[in-house]
gemmi code that builds the backbone of each chain (N, CA, C; Angstrom):
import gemmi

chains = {
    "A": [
        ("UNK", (81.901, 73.997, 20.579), (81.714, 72.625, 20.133), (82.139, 71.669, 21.242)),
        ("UNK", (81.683, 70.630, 20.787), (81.697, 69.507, 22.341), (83.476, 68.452, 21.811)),
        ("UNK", (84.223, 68.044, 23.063), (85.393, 67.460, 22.706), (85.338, 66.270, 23.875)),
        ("UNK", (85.982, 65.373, 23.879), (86.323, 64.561, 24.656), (87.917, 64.092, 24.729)),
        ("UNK", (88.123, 63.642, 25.899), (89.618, 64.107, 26.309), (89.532, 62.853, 26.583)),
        ("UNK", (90.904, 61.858, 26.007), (90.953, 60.691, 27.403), (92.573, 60.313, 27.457)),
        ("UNK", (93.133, 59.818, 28.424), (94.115, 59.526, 28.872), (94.610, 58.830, 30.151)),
        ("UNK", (95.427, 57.872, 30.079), (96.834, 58.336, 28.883), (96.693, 57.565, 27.866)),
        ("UNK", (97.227, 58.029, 26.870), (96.759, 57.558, 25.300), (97.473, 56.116, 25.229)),
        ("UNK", (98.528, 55.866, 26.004), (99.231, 54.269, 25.857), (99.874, 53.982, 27.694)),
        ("UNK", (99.628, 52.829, 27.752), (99.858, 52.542, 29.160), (100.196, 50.876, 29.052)),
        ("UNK", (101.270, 50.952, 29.942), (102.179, 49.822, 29.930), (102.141, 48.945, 31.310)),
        ("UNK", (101.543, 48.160, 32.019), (101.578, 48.277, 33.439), (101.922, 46.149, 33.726)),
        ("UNK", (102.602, 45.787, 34.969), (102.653, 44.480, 35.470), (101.391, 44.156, 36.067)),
        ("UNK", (101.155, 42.907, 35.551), (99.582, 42.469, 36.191), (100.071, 42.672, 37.576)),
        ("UNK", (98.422, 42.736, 38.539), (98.455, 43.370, 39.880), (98.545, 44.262, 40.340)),
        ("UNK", (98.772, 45.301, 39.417), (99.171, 46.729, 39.432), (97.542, 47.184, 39.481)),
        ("UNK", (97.796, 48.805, 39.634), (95.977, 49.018, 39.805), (95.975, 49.971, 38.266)),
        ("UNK", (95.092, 50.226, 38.164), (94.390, 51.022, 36.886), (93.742, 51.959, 37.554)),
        ("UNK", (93.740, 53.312, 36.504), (92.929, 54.568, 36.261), (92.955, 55.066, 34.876)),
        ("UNK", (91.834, 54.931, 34.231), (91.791, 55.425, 32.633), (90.877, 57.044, 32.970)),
        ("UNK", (91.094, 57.768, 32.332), (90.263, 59.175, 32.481), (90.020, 59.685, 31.476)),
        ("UNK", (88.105, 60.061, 31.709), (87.617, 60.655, 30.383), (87.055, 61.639, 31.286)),
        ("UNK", (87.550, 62.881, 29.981), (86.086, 64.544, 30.061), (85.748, 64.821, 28.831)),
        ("UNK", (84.465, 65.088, 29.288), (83.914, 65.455, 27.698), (83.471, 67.306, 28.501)),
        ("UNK", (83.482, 67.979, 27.248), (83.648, 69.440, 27.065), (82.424, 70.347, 26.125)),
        ("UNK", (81.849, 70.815, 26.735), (81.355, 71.754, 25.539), (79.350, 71.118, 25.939)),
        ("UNK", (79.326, 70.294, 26.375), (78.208, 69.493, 26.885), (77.364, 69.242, 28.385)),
        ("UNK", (76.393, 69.115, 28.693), (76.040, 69.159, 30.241), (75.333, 67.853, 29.956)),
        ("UNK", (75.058, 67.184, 31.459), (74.808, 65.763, 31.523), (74.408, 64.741, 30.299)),
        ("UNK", (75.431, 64.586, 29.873), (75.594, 63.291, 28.687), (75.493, 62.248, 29.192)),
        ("UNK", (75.411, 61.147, 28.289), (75.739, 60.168, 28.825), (76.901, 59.576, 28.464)),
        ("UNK", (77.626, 58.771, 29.338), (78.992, 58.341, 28.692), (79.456, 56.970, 29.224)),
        ("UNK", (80.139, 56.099, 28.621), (80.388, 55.020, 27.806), (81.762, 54.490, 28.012)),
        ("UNK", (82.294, 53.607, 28.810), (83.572, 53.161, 28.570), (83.384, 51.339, 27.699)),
        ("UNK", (84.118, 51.176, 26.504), (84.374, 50.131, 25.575), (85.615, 49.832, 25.751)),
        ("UNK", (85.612, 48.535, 25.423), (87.136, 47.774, 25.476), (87.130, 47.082, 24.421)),
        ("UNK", (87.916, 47.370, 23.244), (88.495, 46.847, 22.064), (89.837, 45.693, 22.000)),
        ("UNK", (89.260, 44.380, 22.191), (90.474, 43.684, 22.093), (90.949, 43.308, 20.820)),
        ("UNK", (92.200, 42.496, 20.545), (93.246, 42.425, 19.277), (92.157, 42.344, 18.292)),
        ("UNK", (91.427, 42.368, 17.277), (91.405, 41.970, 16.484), (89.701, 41.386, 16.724)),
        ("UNK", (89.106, 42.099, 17.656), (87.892, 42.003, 17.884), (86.621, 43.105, 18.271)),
        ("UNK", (85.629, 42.761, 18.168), (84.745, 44.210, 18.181), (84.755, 44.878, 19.395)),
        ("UNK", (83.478, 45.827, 19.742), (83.550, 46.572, 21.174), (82.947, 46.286, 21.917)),
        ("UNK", (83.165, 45.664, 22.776), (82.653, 45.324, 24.399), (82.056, 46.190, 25.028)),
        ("UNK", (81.010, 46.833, 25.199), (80.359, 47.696, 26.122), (80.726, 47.250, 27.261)),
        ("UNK", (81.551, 47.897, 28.268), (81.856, 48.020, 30.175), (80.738, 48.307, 30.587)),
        ("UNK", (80.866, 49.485, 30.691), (80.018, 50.289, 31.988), (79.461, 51.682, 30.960)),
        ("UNK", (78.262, 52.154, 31.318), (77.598, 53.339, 30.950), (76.939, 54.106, 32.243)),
        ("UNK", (77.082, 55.473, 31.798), (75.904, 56.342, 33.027), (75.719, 57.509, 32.567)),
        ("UNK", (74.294, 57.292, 33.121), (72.909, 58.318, 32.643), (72.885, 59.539, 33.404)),
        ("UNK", (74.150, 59.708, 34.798), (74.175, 60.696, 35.403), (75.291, 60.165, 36.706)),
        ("UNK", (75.457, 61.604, 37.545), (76.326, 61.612, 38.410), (76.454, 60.351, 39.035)),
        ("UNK", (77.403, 59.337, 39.375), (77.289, 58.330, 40.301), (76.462, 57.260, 39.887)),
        ("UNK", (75.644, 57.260, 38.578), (75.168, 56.206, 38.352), (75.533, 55.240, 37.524)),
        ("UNK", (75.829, 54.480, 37.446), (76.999, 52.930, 36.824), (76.185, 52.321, 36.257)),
        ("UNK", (76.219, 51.788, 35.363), (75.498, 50.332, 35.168), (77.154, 49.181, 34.428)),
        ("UNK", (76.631, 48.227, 34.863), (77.953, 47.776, 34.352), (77.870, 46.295, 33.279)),
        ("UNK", (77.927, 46.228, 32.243), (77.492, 45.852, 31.421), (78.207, 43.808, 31.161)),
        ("UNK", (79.543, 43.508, 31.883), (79.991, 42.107, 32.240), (80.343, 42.120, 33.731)),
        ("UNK", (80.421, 41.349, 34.220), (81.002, 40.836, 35.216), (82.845, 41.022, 34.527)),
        ("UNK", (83.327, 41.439, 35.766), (84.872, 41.463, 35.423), (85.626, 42.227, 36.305)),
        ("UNK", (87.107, 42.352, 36.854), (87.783, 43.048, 37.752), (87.821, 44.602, 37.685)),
        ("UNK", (87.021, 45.342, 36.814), (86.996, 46.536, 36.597), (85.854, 47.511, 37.193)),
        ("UNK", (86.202, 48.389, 36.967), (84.858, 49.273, 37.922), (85.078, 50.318, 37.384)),
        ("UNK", (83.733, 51.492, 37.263), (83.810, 52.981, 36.719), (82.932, 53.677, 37.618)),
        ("UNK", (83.524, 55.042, 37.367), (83.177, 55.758, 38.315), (82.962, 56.994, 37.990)),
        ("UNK", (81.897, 57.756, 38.047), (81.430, 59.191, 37.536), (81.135, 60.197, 38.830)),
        ("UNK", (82.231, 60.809, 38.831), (82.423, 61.620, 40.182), (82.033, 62.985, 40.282)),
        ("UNK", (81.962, 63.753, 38.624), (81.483, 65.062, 38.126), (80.101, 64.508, 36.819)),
        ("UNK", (79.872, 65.643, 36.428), (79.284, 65.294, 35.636), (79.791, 65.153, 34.084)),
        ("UNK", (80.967, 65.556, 33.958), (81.225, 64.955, 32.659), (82.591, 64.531, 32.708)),
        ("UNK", (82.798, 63.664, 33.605), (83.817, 62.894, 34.248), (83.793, 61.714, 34.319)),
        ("UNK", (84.389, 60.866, 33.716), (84.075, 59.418, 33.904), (85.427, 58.725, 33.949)),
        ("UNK", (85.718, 58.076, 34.748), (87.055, 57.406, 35.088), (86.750, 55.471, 35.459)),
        ("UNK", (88.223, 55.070, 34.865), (87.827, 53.321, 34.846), (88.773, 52.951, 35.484)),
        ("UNK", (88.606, 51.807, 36.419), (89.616, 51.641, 37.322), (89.647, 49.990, 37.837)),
        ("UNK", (91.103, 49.607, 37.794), (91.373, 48.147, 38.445), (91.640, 48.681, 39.547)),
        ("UNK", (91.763, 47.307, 40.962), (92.243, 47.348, 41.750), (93.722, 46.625, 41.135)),
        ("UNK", (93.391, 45.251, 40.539), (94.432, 44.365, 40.589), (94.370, 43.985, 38.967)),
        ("UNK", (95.143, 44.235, 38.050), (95.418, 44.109, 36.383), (95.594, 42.764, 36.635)),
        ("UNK", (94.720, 41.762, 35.091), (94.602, 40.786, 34.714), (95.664, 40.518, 32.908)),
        ("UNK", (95.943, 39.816, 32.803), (96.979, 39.942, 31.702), (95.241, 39.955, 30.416)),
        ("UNK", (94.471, 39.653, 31.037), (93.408, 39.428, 29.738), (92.617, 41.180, 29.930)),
        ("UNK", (93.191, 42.084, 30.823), (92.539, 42.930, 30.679), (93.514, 43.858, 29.439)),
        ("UNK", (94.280, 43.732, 29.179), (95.067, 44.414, 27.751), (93.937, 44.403, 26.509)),
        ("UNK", (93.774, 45.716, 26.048), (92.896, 46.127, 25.112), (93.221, 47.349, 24.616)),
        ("UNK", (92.167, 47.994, 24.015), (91.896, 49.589, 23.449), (91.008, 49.590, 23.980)),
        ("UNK", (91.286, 50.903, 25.172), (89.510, 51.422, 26.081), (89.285, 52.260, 25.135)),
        ("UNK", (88.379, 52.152, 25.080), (87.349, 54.098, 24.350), (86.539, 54.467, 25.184)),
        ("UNK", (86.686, 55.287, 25.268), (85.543, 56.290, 25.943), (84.394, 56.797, 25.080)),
        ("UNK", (83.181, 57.312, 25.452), (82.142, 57.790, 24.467), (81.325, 58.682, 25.237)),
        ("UNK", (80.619, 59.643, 24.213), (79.605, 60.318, 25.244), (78.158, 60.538, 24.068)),
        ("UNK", (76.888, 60.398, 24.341), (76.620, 60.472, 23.702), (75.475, 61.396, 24.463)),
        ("UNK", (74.657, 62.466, 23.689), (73.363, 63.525, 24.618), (72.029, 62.813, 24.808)),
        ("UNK", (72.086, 62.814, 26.178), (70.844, 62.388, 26.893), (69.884, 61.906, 25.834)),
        ("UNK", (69.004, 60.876, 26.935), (67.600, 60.420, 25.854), (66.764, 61.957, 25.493)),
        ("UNK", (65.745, 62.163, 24.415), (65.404, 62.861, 24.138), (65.577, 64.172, 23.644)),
        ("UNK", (67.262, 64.320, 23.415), (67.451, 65.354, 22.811), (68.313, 64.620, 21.852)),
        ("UNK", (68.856, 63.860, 21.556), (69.851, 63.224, 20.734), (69.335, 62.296, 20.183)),
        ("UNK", (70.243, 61.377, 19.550), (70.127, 60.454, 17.979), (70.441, 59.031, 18.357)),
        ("UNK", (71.197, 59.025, 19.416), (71.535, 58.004, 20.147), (73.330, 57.719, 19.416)),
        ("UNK", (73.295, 58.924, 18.329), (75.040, 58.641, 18.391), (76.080, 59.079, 19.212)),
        ("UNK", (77.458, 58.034, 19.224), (78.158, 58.292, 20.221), (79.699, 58.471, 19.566)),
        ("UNK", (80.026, 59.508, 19.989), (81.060, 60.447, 20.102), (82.266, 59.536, 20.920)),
        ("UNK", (83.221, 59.486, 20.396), (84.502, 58.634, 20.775), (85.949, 59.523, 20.858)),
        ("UNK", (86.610, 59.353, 22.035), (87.546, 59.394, 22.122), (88.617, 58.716, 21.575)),
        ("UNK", (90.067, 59.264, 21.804), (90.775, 58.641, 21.009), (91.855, 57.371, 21.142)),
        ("UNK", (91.578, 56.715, 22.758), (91.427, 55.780, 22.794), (92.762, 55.620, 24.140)),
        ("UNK", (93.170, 54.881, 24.700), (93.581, 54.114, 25.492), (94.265, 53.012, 25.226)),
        ("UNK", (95.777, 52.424, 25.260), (96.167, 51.506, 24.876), (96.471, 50.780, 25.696)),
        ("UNK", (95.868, 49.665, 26.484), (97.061, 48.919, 27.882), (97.504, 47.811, 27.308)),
        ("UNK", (98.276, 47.271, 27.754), (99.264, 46.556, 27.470), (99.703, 46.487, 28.636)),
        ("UNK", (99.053, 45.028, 29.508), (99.279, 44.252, 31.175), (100.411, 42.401, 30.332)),
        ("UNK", (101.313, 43.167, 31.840), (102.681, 42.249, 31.215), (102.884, 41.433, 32.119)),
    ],
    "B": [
        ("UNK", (65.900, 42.422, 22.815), (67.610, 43.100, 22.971), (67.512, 43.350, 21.018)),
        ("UNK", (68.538, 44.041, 20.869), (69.347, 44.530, 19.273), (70.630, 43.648, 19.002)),
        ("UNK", (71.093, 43.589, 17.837), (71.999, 42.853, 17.622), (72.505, 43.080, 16.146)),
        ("UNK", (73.620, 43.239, 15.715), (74.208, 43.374, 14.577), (75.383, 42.301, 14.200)),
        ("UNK", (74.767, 42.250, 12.897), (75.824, 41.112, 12.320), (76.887, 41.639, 11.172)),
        ("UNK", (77.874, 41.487, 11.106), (78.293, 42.083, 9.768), (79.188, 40.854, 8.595)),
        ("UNK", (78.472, 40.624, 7.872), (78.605, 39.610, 7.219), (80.041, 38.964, 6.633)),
        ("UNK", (81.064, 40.061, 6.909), (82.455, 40.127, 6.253), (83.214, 40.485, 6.863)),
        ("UNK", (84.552, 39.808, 7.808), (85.254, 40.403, 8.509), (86.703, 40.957, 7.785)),
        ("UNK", (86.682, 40.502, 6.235), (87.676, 41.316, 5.803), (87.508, 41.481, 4.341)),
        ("UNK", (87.807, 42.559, 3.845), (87.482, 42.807, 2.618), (88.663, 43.683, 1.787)),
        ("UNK", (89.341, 42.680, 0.650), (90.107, 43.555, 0.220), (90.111, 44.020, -1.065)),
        ("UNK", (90.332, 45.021, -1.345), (89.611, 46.074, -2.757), (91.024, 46.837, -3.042)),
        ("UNK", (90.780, 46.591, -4.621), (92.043, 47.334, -5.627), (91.292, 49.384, -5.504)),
        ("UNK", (92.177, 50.027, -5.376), (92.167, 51.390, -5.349), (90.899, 51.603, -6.753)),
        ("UNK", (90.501, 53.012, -6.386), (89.178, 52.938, -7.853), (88.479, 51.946, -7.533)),
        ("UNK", (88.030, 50.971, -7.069), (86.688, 49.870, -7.214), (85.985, 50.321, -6.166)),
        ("UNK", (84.496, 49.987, -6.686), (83.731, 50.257, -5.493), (84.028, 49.144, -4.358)),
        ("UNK", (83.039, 49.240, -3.283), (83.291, 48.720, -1.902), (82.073, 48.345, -1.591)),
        ("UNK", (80.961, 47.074, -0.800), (80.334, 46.856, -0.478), (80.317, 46.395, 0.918)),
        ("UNK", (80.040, 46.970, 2.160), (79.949, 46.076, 3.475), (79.095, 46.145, 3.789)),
        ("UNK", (78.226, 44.762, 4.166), (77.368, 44.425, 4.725), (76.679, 44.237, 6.258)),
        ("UNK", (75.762, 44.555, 6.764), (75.542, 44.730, 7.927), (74.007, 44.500, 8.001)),
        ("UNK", (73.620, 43.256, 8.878), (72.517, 42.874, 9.158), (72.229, 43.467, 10.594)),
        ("UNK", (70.503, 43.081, 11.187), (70.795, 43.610, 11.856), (69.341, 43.018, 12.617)),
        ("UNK", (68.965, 43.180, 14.217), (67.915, 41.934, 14.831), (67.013, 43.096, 15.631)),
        ("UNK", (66.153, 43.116, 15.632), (65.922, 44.038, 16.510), (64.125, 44.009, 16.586)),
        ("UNK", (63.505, 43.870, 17.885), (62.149, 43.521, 17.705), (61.016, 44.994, 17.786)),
        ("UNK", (61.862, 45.906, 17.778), (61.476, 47.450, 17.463), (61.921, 48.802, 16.403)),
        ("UNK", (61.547, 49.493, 16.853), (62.574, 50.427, 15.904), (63.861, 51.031, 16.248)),
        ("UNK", (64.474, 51.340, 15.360), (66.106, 51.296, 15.443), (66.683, 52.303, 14.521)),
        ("UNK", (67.558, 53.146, 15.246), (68.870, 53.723, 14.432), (69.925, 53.167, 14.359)),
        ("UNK", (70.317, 53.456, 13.137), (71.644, 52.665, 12.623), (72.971, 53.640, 12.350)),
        ("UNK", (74.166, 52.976, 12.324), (75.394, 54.092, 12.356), (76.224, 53.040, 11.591)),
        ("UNK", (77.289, 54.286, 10.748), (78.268, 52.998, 10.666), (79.327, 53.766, 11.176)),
        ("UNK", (80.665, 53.331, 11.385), (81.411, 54.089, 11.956), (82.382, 53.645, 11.197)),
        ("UNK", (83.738, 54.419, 10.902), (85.247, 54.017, 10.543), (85.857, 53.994, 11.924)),
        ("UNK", (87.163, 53.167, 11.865), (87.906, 53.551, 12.960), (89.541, 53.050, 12.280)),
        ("UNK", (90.586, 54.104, 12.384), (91.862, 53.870, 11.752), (92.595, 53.559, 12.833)),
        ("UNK", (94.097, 53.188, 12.292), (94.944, 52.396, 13.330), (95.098, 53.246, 14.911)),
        ("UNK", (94.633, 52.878, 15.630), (95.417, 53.412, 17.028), (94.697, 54.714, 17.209)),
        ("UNK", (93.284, 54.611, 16.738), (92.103, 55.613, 16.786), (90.983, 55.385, 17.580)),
        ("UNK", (90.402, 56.350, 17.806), (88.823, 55.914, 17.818), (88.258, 56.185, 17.159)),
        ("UNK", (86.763, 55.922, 16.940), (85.445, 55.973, 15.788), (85.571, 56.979, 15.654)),
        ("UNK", (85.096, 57.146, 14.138), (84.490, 58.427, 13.579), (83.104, 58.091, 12.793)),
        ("UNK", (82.215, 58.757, 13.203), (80.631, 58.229, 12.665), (81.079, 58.958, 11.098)),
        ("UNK", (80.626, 57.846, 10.220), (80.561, 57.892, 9.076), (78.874, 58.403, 8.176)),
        ("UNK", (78.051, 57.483, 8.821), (77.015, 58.050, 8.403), (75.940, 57.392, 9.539)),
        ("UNK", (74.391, 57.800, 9.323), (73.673, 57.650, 10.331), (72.407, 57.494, 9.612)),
        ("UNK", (71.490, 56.430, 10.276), (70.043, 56.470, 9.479), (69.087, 56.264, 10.514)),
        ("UNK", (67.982, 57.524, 10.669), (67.181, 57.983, 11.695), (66.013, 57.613, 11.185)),
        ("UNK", (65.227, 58.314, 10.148), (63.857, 58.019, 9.174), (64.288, 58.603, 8.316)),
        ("UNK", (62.698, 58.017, 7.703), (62.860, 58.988, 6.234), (63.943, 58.123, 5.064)),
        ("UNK", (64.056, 58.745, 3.977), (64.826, 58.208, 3.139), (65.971, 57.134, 3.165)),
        ("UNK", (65.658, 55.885, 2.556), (66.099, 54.786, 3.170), (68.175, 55.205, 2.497)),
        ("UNK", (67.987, 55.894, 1.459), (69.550, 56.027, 1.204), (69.910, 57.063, 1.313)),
        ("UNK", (71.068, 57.019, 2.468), (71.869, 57.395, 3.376), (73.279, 57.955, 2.895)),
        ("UNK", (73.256, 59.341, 2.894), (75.064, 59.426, 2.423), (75.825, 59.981, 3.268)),
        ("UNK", (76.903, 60.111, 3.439), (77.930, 60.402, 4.494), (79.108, 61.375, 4.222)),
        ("UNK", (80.067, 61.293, 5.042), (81.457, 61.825, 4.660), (82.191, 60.858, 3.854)),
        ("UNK", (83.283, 61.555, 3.039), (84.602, 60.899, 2.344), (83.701, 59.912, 1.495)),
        ("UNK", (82.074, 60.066, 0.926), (81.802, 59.700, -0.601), (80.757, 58.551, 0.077)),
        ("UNK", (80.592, 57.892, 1.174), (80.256, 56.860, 1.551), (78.679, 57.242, 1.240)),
        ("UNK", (78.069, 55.683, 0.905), (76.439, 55.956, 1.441), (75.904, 54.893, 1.936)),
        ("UNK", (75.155, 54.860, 2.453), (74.416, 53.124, 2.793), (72.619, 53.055, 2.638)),
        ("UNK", (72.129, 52.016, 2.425), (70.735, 52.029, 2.587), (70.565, 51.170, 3.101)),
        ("UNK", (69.349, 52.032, 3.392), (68.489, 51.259, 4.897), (67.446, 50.324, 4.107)),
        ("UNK", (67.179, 49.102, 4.644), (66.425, 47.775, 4.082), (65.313, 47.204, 4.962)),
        ("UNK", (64.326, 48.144, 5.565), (63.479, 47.287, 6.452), (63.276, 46.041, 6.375)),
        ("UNK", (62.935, 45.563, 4.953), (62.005, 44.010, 5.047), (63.568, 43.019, 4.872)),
        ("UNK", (64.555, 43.570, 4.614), (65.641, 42.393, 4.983), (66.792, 42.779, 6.379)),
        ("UNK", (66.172, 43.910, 7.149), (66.707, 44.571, 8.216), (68.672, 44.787, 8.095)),
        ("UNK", (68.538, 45.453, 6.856), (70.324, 45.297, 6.582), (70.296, 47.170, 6.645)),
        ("UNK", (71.605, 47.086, 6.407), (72.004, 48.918, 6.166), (73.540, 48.090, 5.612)),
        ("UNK", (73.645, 48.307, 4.346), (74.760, 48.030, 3.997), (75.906, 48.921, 3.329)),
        ("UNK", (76.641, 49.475, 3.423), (77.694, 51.115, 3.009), (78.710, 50.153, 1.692)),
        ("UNK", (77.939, 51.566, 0.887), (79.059, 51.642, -0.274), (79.678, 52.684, -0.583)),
        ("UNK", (80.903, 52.696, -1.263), (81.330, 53.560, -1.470), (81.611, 53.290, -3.441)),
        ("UNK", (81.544, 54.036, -4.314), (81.705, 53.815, -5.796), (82.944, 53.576, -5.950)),
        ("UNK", (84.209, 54.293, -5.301), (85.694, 54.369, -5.838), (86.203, 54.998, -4.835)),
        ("UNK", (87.122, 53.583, -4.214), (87.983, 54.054, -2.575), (89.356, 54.461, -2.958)),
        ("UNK", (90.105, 54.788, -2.009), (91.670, 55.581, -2.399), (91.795, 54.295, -1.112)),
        ("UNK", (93.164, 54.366, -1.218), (94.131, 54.282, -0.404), (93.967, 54.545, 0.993)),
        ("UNK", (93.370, 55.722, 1.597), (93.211, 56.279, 2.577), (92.007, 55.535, 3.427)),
        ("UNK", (91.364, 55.298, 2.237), (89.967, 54.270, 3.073), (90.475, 53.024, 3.853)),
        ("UNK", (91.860, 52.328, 3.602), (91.876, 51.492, 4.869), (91.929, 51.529, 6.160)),
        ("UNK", (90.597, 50.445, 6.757), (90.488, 51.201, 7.746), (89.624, 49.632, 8.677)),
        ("UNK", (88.957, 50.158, 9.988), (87.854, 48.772, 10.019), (86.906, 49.295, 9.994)),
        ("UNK", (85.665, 49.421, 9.931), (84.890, 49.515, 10.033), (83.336, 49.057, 10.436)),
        ("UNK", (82.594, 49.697, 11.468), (81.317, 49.043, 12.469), (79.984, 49.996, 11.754)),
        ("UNK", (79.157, 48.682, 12.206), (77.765, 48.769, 11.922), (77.099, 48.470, 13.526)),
        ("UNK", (76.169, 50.092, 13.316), (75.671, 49.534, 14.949), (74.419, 50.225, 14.883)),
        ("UNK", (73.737, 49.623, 16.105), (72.233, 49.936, 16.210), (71.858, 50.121, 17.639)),
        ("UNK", (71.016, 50.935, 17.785), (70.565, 51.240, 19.173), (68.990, 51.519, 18.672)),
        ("UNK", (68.135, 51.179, 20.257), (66.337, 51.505, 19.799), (66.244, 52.776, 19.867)),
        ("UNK", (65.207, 53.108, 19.054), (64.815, 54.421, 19.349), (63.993, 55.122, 20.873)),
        ("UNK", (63.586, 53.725, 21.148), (62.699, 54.045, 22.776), (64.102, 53.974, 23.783)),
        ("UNK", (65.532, 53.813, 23.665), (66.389, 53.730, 24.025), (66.523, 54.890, 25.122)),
        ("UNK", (66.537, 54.938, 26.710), (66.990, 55.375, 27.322), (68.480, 56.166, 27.676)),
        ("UNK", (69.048, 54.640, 27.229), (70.506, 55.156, 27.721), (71.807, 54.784, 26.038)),
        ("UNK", (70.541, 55.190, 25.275), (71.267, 55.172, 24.178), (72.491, 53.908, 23.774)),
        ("UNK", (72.653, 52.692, 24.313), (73.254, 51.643, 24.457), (73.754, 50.947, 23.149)),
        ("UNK", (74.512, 51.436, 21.897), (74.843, 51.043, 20.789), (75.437, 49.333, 21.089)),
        ("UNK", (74.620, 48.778, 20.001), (75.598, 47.850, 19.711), (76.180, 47.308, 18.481)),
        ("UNK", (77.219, 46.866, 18.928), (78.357, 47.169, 17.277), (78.044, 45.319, 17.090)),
        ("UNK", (78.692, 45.845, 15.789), (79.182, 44.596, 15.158), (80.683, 43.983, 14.961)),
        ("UNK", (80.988, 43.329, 14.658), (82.357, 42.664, 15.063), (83.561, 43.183, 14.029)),
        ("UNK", (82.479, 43.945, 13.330), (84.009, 44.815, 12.380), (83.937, 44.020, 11.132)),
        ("UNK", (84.440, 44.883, 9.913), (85.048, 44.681, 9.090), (86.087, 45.355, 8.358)),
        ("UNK", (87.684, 44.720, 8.268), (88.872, 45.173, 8.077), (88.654, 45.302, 6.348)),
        ("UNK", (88.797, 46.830, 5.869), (88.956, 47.457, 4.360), (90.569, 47.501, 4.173)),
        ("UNK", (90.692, 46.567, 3.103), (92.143, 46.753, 2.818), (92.277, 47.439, 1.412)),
        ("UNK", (92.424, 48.607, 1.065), (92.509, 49.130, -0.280), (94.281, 48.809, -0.691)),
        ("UNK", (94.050, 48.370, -2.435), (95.940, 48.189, -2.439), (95.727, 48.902, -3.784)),
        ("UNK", (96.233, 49.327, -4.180), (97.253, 49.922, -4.984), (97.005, 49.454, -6.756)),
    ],
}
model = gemmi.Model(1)
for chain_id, residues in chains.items():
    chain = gemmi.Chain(chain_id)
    for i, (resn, *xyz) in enumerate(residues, 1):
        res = gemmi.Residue()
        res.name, res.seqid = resn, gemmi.SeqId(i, " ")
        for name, pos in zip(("N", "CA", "C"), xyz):
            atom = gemmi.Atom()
            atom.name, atom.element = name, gemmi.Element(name[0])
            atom.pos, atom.b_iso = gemmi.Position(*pos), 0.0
            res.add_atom(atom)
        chain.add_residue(res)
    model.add_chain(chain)
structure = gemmi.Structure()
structure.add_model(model)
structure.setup_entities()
């Protein structure tokens, strides 16, 4: 069966500091996968998605960047933390066009908290 | 583009009563719909899903929703919630000609079951 891994599950960091969030998904070959940012008390922000190795699309303008270095590897990364970047990341993966439903599979989430 | 509305951002229900959330939805093609739960300090769990075919939809933990072409809604009920059902819960849609499978949610609605 297919799993997705992400971490670290809570992260505490001083703005300016850099970021690395890390997702694997398991059990699956080229998915596609999904980083979301859940702020207080508001819905999910689609970041960045990719359809394959190295390919990004990035869904706002903002200090963040993702990066798919394997194929079921997807990692999110600041250079320099914004106090407005504090949220719940999720990660997602969902199976390629044409074999799937277009549902997406979620991790269990990411907590930052920039001080 | 797709777009989901969800008509109620909070809804609170005595234990035993049914539950109604609403979820509109924009879309100038065809579309799958999802709803998802998500509990405190979690990520999603797809609740139920509507592909074709039979417009009413049932799920895990009792839930069902129907699908409404000519008023483009999918709205989830449940007959008689516990306690356990508090939770928030998303309504989302992606096209079916969808490439990169690109869900988009709706802004949530918080289920408060009491007692």
């Amino acid at each position: 069966s297919q799993t997705i891994h992400q971490w670290p599950a809570t992260l505490v960091q001083p703005v300016g500091s850099p970021l690395s969030l890390e997702c694997t998904v398991e059990g699956t070959s080229n998915p596609n996968l999904y980083w979301y940012r859940q702020a207080a008390g508001r819905g999910l922000q689609l970041l960045f998605y990719s359809v394959g190795i190295g390919q990004i699309s990035s869904e706002v303008p903002q200090n963040l960047s993702a990066s798919r270095p394997q194929d079921r590897q997807f990692i999110l990364s600041s250079k320099k933390l914004l106090l407005s970047d504090s949220g719940f990341y999720l990660c997602a993966w969902s199976v390629f066009r044409g074999r799937g439903t277009g549902e997406l599979f979620f991790g269990e989430g990411s907590r930052l908290t920039v001080l | 583009a797709q777009s989901v509305t969800q008509l109620d951002s909070q809804v609170p229900v005595f234990e035993e009563a049914p539950v109604e959330l609403r979820c509109n939805y924009s879309s100038s093609v065809s579309v799958y719909l999802f709803w998802y739960v998500q509990y405190p300090n979690q990520g999603l769990q797809l609740l139920l899903k509507y592909l074709s075919g039979s417009t009413l939809v049932k799920g895990i933990n009792g839930f069902e929703a129907e699908f409404n072409k000519s008023q483009t809604s999918f709205h989830l009920r449940k007959p008689s919630v516990h306690i356990s059902d508090t939770a928030e819960y998303f309504c989302a849609v992606t096209t079916i000609r969808s490439n990169d499978y690109k869900l988009s949610f709706g802004a949530g609605t918080t289920v408060t079951v009491r007692a």
